[in-house]
PyMOL CGO cylinders between C-alpha atoms (Angstrom):
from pymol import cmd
from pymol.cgo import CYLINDER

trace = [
    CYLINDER, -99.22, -31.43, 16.62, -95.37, -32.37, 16.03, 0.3, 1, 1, 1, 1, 1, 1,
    CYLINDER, -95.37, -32.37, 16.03, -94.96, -33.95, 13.11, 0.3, 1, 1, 1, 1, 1, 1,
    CYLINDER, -94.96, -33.95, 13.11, -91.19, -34.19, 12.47, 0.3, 1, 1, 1, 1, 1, 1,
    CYLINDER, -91.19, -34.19, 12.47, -89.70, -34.63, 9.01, 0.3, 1, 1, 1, 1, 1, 1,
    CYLINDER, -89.70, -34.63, 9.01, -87.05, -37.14, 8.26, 0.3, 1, 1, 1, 1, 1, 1,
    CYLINDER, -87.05, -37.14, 8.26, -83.59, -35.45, 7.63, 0.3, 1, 1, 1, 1, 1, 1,
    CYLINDER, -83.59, -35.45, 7.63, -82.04, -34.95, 4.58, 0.3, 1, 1, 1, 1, 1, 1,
    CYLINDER, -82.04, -34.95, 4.58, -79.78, -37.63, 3.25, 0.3, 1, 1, 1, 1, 1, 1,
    CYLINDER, -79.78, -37.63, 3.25, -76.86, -34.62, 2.61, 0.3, 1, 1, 1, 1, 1, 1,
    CYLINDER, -76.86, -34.62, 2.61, -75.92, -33.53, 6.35, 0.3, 1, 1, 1, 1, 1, 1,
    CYLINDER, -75.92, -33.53, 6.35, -75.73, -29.89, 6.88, 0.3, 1, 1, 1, 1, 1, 1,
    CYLINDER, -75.73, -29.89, 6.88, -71.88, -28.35, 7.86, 0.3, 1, 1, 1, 1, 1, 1,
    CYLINDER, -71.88, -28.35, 7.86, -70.86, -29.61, 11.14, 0.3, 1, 1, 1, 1, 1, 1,
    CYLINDER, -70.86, -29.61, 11.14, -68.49, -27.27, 13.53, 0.3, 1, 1, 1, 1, 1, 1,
    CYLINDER, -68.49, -27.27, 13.53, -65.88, -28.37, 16.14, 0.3, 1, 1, 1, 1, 1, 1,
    CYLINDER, -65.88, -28.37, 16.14, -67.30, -28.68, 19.39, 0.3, 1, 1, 1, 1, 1, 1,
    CYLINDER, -67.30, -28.68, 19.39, -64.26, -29.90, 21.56, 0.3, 1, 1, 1, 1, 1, 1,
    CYLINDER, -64.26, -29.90, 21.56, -63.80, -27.71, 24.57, 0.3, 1, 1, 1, 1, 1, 1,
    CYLINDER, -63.80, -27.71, 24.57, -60.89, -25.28, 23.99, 0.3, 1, 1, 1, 1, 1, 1,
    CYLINDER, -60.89, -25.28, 23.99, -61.15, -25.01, 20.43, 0.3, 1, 1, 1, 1, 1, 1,
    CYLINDER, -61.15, -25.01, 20.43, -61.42, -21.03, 19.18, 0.3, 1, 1, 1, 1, 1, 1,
    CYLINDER, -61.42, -21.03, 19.18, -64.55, -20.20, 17.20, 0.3, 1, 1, 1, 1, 1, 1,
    CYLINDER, -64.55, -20.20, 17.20, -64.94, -17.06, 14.58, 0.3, 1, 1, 1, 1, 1, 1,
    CYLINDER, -64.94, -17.06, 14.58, -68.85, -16.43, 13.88, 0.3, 1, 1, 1, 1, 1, 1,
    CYLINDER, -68.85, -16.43, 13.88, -70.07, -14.33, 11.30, 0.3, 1, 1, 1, 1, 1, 1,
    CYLINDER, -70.07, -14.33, 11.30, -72.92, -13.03, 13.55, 0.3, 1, 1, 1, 1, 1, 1,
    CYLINDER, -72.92, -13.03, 13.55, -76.65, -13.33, 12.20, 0.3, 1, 1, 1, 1, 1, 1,
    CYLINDER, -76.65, -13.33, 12.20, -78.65, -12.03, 15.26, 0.3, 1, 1, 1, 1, 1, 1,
    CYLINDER, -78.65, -12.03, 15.26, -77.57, -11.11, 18.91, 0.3, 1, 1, 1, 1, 1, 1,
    CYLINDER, -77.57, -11.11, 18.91, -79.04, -11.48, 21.93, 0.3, 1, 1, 1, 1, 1, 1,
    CYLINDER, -79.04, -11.48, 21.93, -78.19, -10.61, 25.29, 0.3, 1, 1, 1, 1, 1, 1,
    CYLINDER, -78.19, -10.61, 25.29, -77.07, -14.25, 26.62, 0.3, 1, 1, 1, 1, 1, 1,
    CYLINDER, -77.07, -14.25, 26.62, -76.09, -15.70, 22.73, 0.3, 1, 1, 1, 1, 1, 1,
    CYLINDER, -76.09, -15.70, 22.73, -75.82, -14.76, 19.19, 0.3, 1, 1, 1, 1, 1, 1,
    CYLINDER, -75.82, -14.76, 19.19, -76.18, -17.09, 16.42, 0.3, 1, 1, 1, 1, 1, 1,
    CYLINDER, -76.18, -17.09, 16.42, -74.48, -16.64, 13.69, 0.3, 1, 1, 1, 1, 1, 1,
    CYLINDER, -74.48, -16.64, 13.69, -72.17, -18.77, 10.98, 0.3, 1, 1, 1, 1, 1, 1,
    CYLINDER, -72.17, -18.77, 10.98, -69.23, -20.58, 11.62, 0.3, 1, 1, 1, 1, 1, 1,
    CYLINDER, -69.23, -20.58, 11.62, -66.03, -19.24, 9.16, 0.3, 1, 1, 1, 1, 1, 1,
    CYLINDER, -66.03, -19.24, 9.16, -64.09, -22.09, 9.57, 0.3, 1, 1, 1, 1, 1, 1,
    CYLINDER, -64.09, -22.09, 9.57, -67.34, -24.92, 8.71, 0.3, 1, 1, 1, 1, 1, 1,
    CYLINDER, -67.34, -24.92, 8.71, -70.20, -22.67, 7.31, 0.3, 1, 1, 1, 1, 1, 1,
    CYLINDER, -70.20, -22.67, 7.31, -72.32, -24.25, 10.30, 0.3, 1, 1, 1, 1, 1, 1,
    CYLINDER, -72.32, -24.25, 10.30, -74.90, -22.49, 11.90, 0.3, 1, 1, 1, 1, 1, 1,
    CYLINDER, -74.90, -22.49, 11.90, -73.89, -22.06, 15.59, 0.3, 1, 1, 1, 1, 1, 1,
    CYLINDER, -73.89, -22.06, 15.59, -76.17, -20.58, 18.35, 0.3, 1, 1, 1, 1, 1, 1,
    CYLINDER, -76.17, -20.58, 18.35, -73.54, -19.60, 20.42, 0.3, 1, 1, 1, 1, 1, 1,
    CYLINDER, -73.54, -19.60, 20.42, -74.08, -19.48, 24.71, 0.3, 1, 1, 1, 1, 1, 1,
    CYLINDER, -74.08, -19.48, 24.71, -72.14, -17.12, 26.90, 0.3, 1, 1, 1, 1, 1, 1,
    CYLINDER, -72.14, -17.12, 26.90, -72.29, -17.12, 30.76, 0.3, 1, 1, 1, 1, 1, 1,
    CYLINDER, -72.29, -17.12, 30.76, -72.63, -13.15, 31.18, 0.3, 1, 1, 1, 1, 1, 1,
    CYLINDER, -72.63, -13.15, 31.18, -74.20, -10.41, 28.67, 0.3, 1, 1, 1, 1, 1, 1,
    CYLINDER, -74.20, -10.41, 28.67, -72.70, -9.95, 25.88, 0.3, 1, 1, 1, 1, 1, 1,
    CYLINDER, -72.70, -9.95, 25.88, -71.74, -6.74, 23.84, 0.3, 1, 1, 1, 1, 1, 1,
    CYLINDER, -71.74, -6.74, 23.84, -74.85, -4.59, 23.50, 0.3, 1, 1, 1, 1, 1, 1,
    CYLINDER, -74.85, -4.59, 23.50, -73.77, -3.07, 19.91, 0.3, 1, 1, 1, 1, 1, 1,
    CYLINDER, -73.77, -3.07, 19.91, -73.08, -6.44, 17.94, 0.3, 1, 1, 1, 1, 1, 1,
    CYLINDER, -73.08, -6.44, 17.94, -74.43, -6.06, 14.73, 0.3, 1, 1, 1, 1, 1, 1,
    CYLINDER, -74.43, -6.06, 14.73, -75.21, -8.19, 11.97, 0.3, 1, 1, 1, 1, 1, 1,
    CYLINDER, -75.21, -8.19, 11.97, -71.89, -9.37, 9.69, 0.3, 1, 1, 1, 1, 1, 1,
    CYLINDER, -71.89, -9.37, 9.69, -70.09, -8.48, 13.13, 0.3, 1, 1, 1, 1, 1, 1,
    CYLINDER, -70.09, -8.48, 13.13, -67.82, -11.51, 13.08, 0.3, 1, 1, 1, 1, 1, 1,
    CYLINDER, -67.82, -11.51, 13.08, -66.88, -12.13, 16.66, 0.3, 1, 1, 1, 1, 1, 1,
    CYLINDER, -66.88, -12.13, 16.66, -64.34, -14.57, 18.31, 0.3, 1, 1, 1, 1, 1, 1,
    CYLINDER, -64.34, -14.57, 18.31, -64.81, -16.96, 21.18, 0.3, 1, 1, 1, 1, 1, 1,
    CYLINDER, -64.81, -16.96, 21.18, -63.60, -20.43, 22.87, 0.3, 1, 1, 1, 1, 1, 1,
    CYLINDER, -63.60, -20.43, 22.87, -65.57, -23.28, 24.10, 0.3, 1, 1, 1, 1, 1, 1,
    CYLINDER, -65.57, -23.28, 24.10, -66.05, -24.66, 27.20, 0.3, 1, 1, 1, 1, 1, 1,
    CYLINDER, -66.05, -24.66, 27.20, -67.46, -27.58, 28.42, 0.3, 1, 1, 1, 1, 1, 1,
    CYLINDER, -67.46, -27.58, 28.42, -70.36, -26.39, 30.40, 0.3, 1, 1, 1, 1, 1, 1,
    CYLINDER, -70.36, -26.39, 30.40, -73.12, -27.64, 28.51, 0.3, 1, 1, 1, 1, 1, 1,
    CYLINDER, -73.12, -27.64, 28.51, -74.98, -27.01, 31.57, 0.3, 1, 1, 1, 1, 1, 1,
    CYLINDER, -74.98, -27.01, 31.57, -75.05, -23.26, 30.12, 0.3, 1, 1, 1, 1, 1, 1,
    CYLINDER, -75.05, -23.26, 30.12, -76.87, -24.61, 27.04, 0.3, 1, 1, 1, 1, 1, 1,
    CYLINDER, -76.87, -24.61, 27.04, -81.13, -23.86, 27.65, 0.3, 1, 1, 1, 1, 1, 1,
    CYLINDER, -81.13, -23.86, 27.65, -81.35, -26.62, 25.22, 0.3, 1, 1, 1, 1, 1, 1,
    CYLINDER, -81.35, -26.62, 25.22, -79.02, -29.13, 24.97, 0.3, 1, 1, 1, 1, 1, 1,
    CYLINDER, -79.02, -29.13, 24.97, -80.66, -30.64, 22.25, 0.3, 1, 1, 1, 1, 1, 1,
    CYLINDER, -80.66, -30.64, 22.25, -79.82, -27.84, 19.62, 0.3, 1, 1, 1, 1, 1, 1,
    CYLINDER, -79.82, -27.84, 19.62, -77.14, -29.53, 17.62, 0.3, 1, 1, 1, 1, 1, 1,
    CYLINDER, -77.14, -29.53, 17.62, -76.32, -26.12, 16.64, 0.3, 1, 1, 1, 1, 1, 1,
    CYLINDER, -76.32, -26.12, 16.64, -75.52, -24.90, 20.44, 0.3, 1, 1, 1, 1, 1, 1,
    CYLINDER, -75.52, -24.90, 20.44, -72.44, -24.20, 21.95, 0.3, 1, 1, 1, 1, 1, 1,
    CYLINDER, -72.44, -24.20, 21.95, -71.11, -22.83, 25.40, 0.3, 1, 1, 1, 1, 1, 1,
    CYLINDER, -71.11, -22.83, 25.40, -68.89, -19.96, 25.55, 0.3, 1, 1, 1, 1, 1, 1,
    CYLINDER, -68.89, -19.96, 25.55, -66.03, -19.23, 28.52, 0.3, 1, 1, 1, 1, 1, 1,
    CYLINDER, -66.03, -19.23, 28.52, -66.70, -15.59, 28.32, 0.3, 1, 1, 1, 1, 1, 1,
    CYLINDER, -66.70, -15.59, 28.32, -68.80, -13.76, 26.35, 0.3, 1, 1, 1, 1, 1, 1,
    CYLINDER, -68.80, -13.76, 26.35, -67.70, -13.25, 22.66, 0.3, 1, 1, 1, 1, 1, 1,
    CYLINDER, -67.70, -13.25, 22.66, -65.61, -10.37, 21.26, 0.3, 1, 1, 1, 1, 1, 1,
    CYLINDER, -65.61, -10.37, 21.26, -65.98, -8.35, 18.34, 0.3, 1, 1, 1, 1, 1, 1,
    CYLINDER, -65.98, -8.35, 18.34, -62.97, -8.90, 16.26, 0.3, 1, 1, 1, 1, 1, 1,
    CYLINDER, -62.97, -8.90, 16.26, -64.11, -7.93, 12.60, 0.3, 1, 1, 1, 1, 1, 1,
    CYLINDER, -64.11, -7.93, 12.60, -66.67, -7.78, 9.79, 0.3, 1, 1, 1, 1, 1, 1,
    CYLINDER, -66.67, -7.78, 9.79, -67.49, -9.62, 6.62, 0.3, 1, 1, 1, 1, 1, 1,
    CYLINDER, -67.49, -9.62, 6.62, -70.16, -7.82, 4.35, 0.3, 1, 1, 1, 1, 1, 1,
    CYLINDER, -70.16, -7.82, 4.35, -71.01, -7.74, 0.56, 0.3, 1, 1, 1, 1, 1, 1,
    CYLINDER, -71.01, -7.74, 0.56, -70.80, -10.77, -1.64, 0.3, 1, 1, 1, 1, 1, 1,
    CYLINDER, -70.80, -10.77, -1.64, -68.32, -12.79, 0.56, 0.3, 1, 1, 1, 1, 1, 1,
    CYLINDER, -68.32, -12.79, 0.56, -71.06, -12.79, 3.27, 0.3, 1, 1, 1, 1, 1, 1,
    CYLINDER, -71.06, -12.79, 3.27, -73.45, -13.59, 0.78, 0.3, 1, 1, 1, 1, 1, 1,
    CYLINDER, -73.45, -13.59, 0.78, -71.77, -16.59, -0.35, 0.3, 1, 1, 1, 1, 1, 1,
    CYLINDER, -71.77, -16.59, -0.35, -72.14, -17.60, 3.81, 0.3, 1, 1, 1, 1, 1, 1,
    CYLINDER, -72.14, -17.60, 3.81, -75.48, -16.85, 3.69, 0.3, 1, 1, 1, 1, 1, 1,
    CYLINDER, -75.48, -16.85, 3.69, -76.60, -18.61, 0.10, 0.3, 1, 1, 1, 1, 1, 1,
    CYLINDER, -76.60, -18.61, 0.10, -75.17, -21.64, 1.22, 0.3, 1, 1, 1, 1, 1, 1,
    CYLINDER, -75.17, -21.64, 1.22, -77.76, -22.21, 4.11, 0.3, 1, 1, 1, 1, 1, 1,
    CYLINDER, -77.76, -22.21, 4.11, -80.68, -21.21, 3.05, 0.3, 1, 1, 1, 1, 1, 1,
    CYLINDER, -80.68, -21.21, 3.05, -83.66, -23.24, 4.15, 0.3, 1, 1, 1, 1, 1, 1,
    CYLINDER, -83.66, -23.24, 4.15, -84.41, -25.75, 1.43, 0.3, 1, 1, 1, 1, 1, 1,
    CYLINDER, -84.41, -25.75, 1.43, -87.80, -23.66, 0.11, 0.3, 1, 1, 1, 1, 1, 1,
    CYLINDER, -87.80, -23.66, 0.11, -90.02, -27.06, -0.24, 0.3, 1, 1, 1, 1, 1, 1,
    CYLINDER, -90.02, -27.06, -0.24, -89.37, -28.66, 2.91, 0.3, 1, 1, 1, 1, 1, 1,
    CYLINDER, -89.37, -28.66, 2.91, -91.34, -27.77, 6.33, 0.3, 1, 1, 1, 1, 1, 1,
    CYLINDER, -91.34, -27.77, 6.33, -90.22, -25.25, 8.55, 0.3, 1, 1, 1, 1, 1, 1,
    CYLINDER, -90.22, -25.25, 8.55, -87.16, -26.63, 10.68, 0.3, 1, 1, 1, 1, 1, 1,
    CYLINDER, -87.16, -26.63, 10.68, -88.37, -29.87, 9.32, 0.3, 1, 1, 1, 1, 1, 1,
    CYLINDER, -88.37, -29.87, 9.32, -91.53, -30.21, 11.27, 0.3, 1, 1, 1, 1, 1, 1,
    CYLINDER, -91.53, -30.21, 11.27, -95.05, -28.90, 10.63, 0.3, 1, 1, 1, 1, 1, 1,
    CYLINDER, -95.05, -28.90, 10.63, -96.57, -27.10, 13.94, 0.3, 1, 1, 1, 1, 1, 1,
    CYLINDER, -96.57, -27.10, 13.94, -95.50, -24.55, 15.86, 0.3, 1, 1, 1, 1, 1, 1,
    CYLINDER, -95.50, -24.55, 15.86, -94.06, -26.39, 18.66, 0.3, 1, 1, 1, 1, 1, 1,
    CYLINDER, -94.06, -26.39, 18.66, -92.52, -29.24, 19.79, 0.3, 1, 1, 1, 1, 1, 1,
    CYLINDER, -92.52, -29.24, 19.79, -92.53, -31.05, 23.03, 0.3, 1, 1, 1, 1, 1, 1,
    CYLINDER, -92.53, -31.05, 23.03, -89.57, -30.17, 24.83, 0.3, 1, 1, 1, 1, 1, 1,
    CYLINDER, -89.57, -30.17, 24.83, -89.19, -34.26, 25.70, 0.3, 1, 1, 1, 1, 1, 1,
    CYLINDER, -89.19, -34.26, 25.70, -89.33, -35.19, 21.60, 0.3, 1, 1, 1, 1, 1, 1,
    CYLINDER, -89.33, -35.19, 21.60, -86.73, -33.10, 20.94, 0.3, 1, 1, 1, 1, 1, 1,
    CYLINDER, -86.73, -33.10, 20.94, -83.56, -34.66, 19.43, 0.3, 1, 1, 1, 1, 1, 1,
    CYLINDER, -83.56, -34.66, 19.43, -80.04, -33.56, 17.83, 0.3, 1, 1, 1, 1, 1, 1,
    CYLINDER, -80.04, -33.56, 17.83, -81.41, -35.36, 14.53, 0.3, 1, 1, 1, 1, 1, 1,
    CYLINDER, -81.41, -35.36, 14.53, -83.22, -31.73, 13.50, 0.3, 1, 1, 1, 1, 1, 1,
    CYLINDER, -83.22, -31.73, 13.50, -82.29, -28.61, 13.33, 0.3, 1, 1, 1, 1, 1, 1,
    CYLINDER, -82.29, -28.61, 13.33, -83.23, -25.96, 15.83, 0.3, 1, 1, 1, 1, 1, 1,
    CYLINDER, -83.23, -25.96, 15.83, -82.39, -22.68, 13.56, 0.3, 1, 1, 1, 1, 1, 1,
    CYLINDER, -82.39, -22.68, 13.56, -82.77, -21.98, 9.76, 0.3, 1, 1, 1, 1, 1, 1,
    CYLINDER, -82.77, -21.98, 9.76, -82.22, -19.39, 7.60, 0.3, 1, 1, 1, 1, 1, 1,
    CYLINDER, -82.22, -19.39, 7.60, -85.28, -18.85, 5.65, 0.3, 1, 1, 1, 1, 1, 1,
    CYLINDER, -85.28, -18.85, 5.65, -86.25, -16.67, 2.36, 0.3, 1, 1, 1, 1, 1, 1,
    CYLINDER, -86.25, -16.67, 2.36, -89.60, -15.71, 2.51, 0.3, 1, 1, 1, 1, 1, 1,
    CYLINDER, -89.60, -15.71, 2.51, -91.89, -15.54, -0.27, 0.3, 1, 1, 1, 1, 1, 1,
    CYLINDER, -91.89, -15.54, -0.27, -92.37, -11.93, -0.38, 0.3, 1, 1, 1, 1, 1, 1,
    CYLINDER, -92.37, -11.93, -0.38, -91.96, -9.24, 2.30, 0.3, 1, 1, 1, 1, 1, 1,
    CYLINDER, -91.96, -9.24, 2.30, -92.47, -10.48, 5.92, 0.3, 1, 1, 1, 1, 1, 1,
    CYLINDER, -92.47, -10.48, 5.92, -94.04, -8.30, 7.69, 0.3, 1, 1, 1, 1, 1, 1,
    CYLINDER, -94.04, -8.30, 7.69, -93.37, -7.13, 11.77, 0.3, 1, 1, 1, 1, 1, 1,
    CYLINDER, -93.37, -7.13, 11.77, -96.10, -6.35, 13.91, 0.3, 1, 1, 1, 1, 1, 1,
    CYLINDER, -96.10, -6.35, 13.91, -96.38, -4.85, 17.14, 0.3, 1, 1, 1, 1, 1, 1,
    CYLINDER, -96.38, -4.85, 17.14, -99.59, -5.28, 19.17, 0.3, 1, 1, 1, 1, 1, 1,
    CYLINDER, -99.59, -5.28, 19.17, -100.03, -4.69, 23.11, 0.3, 1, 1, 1, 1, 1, 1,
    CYLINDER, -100.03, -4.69, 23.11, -96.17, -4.69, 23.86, 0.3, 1, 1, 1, 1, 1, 1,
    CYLINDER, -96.17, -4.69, 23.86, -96.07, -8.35, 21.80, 0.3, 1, 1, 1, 1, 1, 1,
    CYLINDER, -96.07, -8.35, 21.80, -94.72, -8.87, 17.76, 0.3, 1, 1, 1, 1, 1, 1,
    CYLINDER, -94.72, -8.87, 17.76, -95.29, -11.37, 15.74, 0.3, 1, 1, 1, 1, 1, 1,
    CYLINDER, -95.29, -11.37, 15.74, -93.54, -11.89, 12.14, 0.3, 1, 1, 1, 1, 1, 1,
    CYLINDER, -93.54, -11.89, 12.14, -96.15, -12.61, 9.62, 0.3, 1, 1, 1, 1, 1, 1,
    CYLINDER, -96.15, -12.61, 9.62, -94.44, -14.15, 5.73, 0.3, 1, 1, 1, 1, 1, 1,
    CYLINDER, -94.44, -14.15, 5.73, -95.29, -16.94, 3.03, 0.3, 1, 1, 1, 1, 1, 1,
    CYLINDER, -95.29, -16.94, 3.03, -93.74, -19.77, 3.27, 0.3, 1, 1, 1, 1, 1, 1,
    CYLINDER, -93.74, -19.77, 3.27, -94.79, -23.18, 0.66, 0.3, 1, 1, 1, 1, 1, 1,
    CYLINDER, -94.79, -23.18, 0.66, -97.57, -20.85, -0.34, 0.3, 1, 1, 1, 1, 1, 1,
    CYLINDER, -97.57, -20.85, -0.34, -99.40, -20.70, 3.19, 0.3, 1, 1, 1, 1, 1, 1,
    CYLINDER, -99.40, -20.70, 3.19, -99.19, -17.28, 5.25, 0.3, 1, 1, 1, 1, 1, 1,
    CYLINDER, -99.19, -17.28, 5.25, -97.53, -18.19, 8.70, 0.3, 1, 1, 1, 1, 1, 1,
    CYLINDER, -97.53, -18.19, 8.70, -97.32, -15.94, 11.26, 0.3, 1, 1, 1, 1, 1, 1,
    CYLINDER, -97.32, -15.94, 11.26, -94.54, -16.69, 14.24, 0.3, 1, 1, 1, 1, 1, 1,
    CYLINDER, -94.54, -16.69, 14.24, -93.78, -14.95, 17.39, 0.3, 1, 1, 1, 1, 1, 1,
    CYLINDER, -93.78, -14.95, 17.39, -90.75, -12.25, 16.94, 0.3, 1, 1, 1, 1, 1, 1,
    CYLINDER, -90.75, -12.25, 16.94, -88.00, -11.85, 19.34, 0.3, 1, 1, 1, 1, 1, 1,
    CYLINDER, -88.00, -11.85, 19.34, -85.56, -9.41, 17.76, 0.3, 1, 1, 1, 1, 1, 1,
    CYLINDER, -85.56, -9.41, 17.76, -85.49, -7.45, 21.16, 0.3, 1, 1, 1, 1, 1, 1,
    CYLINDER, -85.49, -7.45, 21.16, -83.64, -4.77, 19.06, 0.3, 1, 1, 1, 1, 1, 1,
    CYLINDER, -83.64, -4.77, 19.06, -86.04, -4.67, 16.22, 0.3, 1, 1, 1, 1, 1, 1,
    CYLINDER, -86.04, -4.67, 16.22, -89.23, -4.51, 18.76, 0.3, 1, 1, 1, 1, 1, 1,
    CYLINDER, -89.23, -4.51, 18.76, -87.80, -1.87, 20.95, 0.3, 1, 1, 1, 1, 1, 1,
    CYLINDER, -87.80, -1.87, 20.95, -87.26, 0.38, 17.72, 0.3, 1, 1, 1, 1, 1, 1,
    CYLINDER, -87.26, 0.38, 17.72, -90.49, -0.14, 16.70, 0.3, 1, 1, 1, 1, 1, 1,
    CYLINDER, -90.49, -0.14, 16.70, -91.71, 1.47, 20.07, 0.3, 1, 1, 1, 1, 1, 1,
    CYLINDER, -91.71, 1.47, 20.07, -89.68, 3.88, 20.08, 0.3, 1, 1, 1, 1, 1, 1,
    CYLINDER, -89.68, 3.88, 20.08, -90.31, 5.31, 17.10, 0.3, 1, 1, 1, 1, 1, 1,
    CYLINDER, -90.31, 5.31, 17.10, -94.35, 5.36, 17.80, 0.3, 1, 1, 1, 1, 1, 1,
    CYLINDER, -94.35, 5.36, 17.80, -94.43, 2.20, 14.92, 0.3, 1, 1, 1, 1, 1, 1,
    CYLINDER, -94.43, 2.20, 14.92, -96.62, -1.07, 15.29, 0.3, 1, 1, 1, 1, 1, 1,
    CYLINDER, -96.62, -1.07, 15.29, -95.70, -2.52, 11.50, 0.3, 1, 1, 1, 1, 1, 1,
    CYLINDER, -95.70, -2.52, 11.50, -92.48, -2.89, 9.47, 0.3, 1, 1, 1, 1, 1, 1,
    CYLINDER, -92.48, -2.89, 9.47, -92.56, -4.69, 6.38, 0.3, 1, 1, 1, 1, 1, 1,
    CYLINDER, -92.56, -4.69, 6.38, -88.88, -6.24, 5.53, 0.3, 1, 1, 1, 1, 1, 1,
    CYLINDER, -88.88, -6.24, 5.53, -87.42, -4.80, 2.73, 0.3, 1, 1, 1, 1, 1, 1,
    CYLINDER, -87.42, -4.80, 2.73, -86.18, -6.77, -0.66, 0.3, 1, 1, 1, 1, 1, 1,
    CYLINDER, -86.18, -6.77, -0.66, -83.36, -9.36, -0.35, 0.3, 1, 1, 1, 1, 1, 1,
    CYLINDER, -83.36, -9.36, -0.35, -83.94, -9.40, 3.65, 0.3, 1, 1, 1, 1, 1, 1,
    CYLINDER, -83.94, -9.40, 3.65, -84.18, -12.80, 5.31, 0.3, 1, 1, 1, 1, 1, 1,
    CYLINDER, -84.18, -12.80, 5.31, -85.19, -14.36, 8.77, 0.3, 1, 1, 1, 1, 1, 1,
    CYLINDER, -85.19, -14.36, 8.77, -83.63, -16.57, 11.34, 0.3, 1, 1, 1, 1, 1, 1,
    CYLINDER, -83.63, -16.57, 11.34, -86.34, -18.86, 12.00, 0.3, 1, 1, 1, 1, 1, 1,
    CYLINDER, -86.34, -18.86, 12.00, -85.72, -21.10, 15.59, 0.3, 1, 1, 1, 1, 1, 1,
    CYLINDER, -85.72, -21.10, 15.59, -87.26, -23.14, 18.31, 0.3, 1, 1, 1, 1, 1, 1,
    CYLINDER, -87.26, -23.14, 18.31, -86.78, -21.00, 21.50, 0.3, 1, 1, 1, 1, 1, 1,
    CYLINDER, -86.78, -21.00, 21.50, -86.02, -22.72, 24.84, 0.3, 1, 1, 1, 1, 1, 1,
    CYLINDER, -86.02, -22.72, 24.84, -88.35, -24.83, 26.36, 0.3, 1, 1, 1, 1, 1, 1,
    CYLINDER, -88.35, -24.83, 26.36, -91.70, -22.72, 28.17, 0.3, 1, 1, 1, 1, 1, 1,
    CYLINDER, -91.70, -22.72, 28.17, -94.21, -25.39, 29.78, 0.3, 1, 1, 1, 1, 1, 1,
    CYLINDER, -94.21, -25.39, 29.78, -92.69, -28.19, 28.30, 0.3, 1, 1, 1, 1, 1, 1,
    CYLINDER, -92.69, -28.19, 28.30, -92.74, -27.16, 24.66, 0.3, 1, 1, 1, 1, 1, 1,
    CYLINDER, -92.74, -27.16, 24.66, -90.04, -25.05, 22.56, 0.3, 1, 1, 1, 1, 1, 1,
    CYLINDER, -90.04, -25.05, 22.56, -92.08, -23.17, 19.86, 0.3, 1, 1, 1, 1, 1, 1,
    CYLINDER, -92.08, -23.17, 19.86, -90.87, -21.71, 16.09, 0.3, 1, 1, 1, 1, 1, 1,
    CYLINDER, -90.87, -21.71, 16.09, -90.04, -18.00, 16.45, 0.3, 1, 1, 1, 1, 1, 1,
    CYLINDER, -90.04, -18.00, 16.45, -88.34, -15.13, 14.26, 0.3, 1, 1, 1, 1, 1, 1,
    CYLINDER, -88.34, -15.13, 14.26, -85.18, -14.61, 16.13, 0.3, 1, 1, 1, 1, 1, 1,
    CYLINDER, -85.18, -14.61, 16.13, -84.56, -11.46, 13.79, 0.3, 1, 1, 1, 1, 1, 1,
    CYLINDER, -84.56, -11.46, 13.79, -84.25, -10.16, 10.44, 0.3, 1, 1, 1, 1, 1, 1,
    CYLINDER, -84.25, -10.16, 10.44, -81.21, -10.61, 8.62, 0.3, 1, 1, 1, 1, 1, 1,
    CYLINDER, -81.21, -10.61, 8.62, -80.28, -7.28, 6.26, 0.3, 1, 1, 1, 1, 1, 1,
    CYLINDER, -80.28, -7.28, 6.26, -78.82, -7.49, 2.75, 0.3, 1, 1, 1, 1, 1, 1,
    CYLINDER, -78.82, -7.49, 2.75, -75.38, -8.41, 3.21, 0.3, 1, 1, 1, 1, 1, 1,
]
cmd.load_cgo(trace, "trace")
């Protein structure tokens, strides 16, 4: 069930989203069509779209620059108030580690006593969904989360509000290590954090997922 949460009263940092204007993202997970990451110049969480692959080696605290376009068709969601289109896929021009990406990171951490992307349930009808809520958070679990693969599948299992929730993981990097190295569990180590999200849209609905872990900065 979809139970939605009313917004916080304090709005969360906004970026610029006029076409043409350059962006610089501290990058918090990569994928192979978008990364999501920070924005320097707001603090914002951005999920970040690019019309062709983009750079297999991005790391996290890669920052990486890129300008916006104005095809929003490109966007799987356009309902993700933190989504962007890209003109080209975005290049790696730096990287911010230690306690200045820390003070990135502290500053948008998932308020600990509120639901999960403010909505209880794992899903949400792809026709509900609005710009009012957030489609990506960066959470601090309570304790170690722990990654498990099962039958070519992973789920994240971690505490959250003092109730054990276990969420789909699609860290593509993180799962094809695991096989690799024989492995069906990893348990995150101290200080680590995820990037909780609501994935596109499958049969109507747009479900919670672990996007990745995010490493001590």
């Amino acid at each position: 069930m979809f139970l939605p949460i009313a917004p916080e009263a304090e709005a969360l940092p906004r970026r610029s989203n006029e076409p043409g204007s350059e962006l610089e993202l501290l990058v918090l997970v990569a994928d192979i069509d978008h990364c999501a990451g920070i924005d320097l110049m707001s603090g914002a969480l951005v999920r970040a779209w690019s019309p062709a692959p983009i750079d297999p080696d991005l790391r996290p605290y890669d920052v990486v620059g890129g300008t916006l376009d104005d095809m929003v068709d490109l966007l799987p969601d356009p309902s993700q108030p933190e989504a962007v289109p890209l003109i080209e896929p975005p290049r790696r021009i730096g990287r911010i580690v230690g306690r200045r990406a820390e003070r990135y990171l502290r500053a948008l951490i998932h308020p600990p006593g509120q639901p999960l992307l403010a909505m209880h349930g794992p899903a949400v009808p792809f026709w509900q969904r609005t710009a009012d809520y957030p489609s990506i958070a960066v959470v601090e679990p309570e304790g170690p989360a722990v990654i498990r693969l099962r039958g070519g599948a992973s789920s994240c299992l971690f505490r959250w509000r003092g109730v054990p929730i276990e969420l789909p993981c699609v860290d593509r990097r993180l799962n094809d290590a695991l096989a690799a190295a024989g492995r069906t569990r990893l348990d995150s180590g101290k200080g680590e954090r995820l990037l909780v999200a609501l994935a596109p849209p499958v049969d109507g609905h747009c479900h919670k997922v672990v996007a990745g872990l995010i490493p001590r900065p």
